[in-house]
N, C-alpha and C positions, 0 to 999 in steps of 0.2 A: 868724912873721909871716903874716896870712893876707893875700894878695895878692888885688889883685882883676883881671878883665877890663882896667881900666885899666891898672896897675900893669904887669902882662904884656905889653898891647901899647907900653907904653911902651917898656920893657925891650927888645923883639924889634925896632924903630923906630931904638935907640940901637945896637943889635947891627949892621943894616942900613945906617943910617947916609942911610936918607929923611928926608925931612919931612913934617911935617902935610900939606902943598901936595900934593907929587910923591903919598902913598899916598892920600890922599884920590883923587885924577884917576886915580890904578890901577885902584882898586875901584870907582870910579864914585859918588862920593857929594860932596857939598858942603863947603868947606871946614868951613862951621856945624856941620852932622853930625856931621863927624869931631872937629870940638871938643867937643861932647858927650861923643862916646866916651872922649875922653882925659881928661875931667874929672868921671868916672864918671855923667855921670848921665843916661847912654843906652845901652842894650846893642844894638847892629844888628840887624836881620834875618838870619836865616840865609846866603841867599847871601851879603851882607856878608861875614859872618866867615869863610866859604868864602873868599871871593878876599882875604879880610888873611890869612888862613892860609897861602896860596898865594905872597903877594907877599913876606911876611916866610920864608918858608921854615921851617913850622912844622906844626903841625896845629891843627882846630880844638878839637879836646878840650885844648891845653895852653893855648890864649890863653882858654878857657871857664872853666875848669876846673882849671888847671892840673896836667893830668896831661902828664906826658913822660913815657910810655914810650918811644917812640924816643929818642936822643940825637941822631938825627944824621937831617936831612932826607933825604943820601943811600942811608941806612939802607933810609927807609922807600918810598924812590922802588925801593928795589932788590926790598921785598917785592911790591908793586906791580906791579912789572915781571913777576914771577914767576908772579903771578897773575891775568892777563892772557886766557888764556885759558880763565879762571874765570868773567870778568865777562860781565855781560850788559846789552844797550842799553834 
């Protein structure tokens, strides 16, 4: 099945167990918006998909894209963590 943008933040929405309401007010967009997105026929702007990325505890390559390479958000917070003093402002 090829899933789309949709289909994935559905999924991650049902995982979480938000609503359309609550994630829309997280990430800062209108409920109209986000009804869009859930009914494929808007993809967000970048930062968007940054903070559903963030609030579903995901990445954004897998709500995109659907690539998971991590499995586990705590995974990827730990690679993160590690390289830290890698990053730069």
């Amino acid at each position: 099945m090829n899933e789309t943008f949709s289909d994935r933040l559905k999924l991650k929405m049902k995982e979480s167990e938000y609503t359309q309401k609550q994630l829309a007010e997280l990430v800062g967009v209108t409920e109209a918006a986000f009804s869009r997105y859930m009914t494929t026929k808007r993809i967000p702007k970048a930062e968007i998909v940054a903070n559903l990325a963030t609030a579903l505890h995901t990445t954004t390559d897998y709500l995109l894209y659907g690539k998971d390479t991590y499995k586990d958000y705590a995974e990827l917070r730990g690679i993160v963590a590690r390289s830290m003093n890698k990053l730069t402002s």
